[in-house]
Every structure is written in C-alpha cells, then in structure tokens.
N, C-alpha and C positions, 0 to 999 in steps of 0.2 A: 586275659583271653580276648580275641581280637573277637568284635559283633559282626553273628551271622548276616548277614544278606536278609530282605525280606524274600519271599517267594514270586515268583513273578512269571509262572506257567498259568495257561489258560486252565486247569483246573481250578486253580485259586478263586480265580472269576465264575466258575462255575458253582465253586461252594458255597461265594457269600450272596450269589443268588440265588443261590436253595435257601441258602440261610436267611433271606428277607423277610419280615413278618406277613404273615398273610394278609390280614388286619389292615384294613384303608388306613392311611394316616392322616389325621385335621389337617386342614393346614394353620397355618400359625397365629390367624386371628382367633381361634378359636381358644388356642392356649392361652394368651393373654386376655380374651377376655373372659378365661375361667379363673384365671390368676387374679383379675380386677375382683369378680364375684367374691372369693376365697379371702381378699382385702375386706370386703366390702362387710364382709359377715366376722370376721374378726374385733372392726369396729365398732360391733355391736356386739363384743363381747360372746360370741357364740364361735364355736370349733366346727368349722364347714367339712361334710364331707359331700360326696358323690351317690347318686339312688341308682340303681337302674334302670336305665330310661332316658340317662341325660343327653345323653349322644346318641340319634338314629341317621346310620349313612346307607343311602341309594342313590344310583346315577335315576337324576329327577329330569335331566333336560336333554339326557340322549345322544352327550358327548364320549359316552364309554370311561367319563371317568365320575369318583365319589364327589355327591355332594353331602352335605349335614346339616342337620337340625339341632340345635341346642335347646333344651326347657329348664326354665330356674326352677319350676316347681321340683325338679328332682336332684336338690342343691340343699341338704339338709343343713341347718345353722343352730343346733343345739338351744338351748336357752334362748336365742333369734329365732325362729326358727317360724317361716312364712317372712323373711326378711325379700323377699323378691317377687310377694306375691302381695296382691291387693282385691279386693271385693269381688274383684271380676276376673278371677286368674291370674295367672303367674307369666314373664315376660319370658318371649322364646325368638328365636334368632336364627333365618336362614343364613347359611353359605353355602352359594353358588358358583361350580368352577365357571369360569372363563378361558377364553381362549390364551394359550403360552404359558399356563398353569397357574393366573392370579386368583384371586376368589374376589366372590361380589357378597357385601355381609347385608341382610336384609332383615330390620323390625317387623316381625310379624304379629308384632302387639303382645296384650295381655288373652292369654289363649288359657281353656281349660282343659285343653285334651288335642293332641296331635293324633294321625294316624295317616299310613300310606293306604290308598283306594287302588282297586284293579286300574289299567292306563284306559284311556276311554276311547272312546270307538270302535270298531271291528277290528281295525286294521292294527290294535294294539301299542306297544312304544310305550313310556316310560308311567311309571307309578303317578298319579297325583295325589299332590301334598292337602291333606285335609287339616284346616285348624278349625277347632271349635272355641267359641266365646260367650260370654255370661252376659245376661240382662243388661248391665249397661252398657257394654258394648252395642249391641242389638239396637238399644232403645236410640243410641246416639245416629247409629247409622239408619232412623225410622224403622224400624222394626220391634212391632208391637210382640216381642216372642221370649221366655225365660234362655234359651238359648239358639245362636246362628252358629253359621258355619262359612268359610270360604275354602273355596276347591283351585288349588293351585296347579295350572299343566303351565309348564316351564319347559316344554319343549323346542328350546329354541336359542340364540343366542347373544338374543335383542334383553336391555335391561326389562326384567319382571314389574310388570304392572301390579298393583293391588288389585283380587280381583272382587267384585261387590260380594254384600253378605247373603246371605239368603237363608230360609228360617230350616230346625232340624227339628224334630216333634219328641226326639227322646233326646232325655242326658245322659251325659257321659261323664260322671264323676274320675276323676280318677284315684286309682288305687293307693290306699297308703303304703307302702314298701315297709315287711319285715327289716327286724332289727338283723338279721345275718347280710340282708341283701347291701349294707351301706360296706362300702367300700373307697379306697384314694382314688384320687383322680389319677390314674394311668392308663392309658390306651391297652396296655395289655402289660402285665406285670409276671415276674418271675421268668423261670428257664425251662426250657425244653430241651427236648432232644432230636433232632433232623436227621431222615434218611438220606444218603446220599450215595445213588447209582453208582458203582465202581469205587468208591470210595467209601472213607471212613468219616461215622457220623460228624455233625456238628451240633455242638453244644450251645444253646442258642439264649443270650437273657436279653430283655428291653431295657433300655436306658431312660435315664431320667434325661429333665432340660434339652437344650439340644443332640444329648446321645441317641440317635435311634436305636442301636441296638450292639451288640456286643458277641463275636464268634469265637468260638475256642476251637480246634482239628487240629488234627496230626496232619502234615502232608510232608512226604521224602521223610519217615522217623522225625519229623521235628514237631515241636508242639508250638503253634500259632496264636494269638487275638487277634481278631478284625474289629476294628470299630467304623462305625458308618453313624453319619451324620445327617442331620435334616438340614440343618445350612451348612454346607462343607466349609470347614477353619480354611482362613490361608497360612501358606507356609508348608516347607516341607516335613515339617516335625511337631509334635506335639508334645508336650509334658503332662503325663497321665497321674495323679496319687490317688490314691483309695485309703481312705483315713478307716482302719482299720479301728476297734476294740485293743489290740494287743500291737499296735504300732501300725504305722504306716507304711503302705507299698508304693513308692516311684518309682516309674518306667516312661521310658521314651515311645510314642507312638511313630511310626516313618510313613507318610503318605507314598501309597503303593500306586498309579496309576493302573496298573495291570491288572490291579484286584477291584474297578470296577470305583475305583478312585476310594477306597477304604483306606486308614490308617491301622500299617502291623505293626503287630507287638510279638517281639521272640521273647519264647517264655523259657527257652532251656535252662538257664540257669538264674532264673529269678521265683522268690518262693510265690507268686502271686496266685497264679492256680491252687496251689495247695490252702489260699485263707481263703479265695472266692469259694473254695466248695468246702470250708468249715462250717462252724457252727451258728453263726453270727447270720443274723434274718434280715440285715442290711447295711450298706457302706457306704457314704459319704465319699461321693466324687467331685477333684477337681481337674479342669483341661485348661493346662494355663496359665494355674492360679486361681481361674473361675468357679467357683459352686455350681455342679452342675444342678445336682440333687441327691437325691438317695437312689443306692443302684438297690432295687430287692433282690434278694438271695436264693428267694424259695426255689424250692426243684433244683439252687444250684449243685449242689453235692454229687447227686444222683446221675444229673447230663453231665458233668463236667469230668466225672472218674470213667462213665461211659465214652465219652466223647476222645478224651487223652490219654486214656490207660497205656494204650501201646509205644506211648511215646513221650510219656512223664512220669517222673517218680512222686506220685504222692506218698 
C-alpha cells in the first residue's frame, strides 16, 4: 500500500502548538550538567535521584523569557548521599538567558537555601534571587554571622556581578523531602490529554533525551505522531524504534515543515498506537540508532484511546 502524505494544513500547526508543553524547558546546560551530577553519584556507588526543589524557573532579568536555578542539595545519592554537599551547604547554579536564546551558567557557590524575594522597589519588575550561606562562607567573606545571604536583581543584560554578603539573623534549614516526593529527573513526565478548539483532542507524552515531546490526533480520519525536538535532527527523515516488552515498533518520522518544523508519523497501518497505550510503564527509544531514553507511558492508555478513537482501531 502506497505511504500517506504527511498532513500539511494549517491546523496541523495549530495542534502541535496546543500541543507544546506548558512547562519552561532548561536549556541544555542544565541537562548535562544533571547528567554530570547523575555520573558523579554513581561513582560513589549511590542510585541518584531528583527532590523537589531541584529546578526553580522565573524570568529573573526581565527578558520575558525562563531562567533557572539548580541546587544539588536536592540531588538524592542513596548510600552517597550529601555527595554534593559540604559543611557549609550544597553547590547550586544559575542559568541566565541571554540575548538569541544562549544561557549564561553562573556558581553561586555552596548555598543552604535558595528563595525568590518580592522585585524591589516601587516600581516592581522581576523577582530577586536570594541565596543563603553557612558560617564559613560568611566568616570568609568577614562576616562575623552563623549565616548570610546575597540578593540577586539581575535585571539587566550586562554579565551578573557577585553581589556582596550581608548578615540574615534567622536560619533557614532546609527541609528534608518525604520519601513519595523523590522522583526521575524529567521535566515533566507521562501523557496527557489537550483540548483543541474545533478540533479533535491531542494526546500529548514528553520525551526523553532530545525528544521534546510526542503528539498523537486524528486530522481528515487519519491518525497522526508529531515529534518535536529541542535540537531539531537534520535531514528530512527520521528512523524511529520503540524497543517494546513484546517486540519492537520501527517507523519512519518525515520532517513536515508545515507542522511548525515537527517530524510525522502516519500511524494508519502500523500497530504503534495500539503498544504506546498498552500495558508497559515505559519504552526504550531510539532516533537514528541513538538511545534517546526511556519514553514514560503513564496516562498513555487513557489520552491515547481518547485522543484517536475516531480514527484508529485499537
């Protein structure tokens, strides 16, 4: 049977930007240097996972777009575990956008407590970043104080000065995190389901690795995949496999320009839909050849029968 056409009507482009994650995305230093961490705790023999807390994003300098904050204190390392933390706090890490969309990654030393502050002034404008620090930090930078604080306003474009300590009269421990709260390191995990004006929902999962995120919809009776990426592959084709439990599923991706530069996957006559919303709580993808990661599955069942009922046989 000869292969459908990908879709190439301006709805298309309208679904997979309904279908975008709400969810600020890192940008890519942040991944790798949680991947470093994840290494780093390995080698010491400890199983790393993620607290909550590890990632806080606010536009900090008033360009309208996310910046982040990373803390290792909330970087669990099992049997290791304080593997990124020392006497005086645990190491944490601005990234701040820049202009054309780079980021600026900034040591903000060994901190015992992060928080964002009302913007200061009258005239309001973006959050300042508060780190707090333990007796030796304090004592090094002459401050006779069990803990100090530095108050970060970043409203601007110019590289971020360190800005001096100054003393805070109460502590601020931070909280140990229940054992429910640990979780993987993913931006946002599992599937959903998107409403879509005039149209028919979309089935919505996050990707692992470079997958941002993964669409399933009907449009014109046919049943669709978008994949979207955080560094777009070149070429106009992808090889997609899902190392399945009960055998694997390869399909070709085709870079759609239309659809907002996503790569489609017609699903009419391939069983892929029918294992993504089986049983199985996660699958092993590669684009390529590459490992991207593990795609999670949760919620897929539920958005995926909703999403393509009318136009797939599961």
């Amino acid at each position: 049977m000869p292969r459908r056409a990908p879709p190439t009507s301006a709805a298309l482009t309208l679904l997979l930007l309904l279908a975008a994650p709400a969810r600020a995305e890192p940008p890519a230093g942040v991944f790798e240097a949680t991947e470093g961490a994840f290494a780093a705790c390995e080698a010491r023999g400890g199983v790393a996972r993620i607290l909550d807390g590890y990632e806080t994003s606010a536009d900090l300098n008033g360009d309208g777009k996310p910046d982040f904050v990373t803390d290792l204190a909330r970087i669990a390392c099992g049997e290791a575990d304080g593997a990124f933390c020392g006497p005086d706090g645990c190491a944490a890490t601005l990234w701040l956008s820049k202009p054309g969309g780079a980021y600026q990654s900034l040591d903000l030393g060994a901190v015992t407590g992060i928080e964002l502050m009302p913007p200061a002034g009258a005239e309001g404008g973006p959050p300042v970043l508060r780190t707090l620090h333990g007796a030796t930090t304090c004592a090094a930078a002459g401050l006779a104080s069990a803990t100090c604080i530095r108050d970060w306003r970043l409203a601007d474009d110019s590289a971020p000065v360190p800005p001096p300590f100054t003393t805070l009269a109460v502590e601020r421990p931070l909280p140990r995190p229940a054992p429910e709260q640990l979780r993987r390191f993913v931006p946002q995990s599992g599937w959903t389901l998107r409403a879509v004006p005039d149209g028919s929902p979309v089935a919505l999962g996050i990707g692992p690795g470079n997958l941002l995120s993964i669409g399933a919809f009907c449009l014109a009776d046919a049943p669709f995949l978008a994949l979207r990426f955080r560094e777009p592959p070149e070429g106009p084709a992808l090889t997609v496999r899902f190392d399945f439990p009960a055998g694997a599923v390869e399909t070709e991706a085709l870079y759609e320009e239309t659809a907002g530069g996503a790569f489609v996957v017609d699903l009419a006559d391939s069983p892929l839909a029918r294992r993504l919303a089986g049983r199985d709580a996660e699958v092993p993808i590669d684009i390529d050849g590459r490992r991207e990661g593990l795609l999670s599955l949760t919620g897929s069942t539920a958005s995926l029968r909703a999403a393509l009922g009318a136009c797939y046989a599961f």
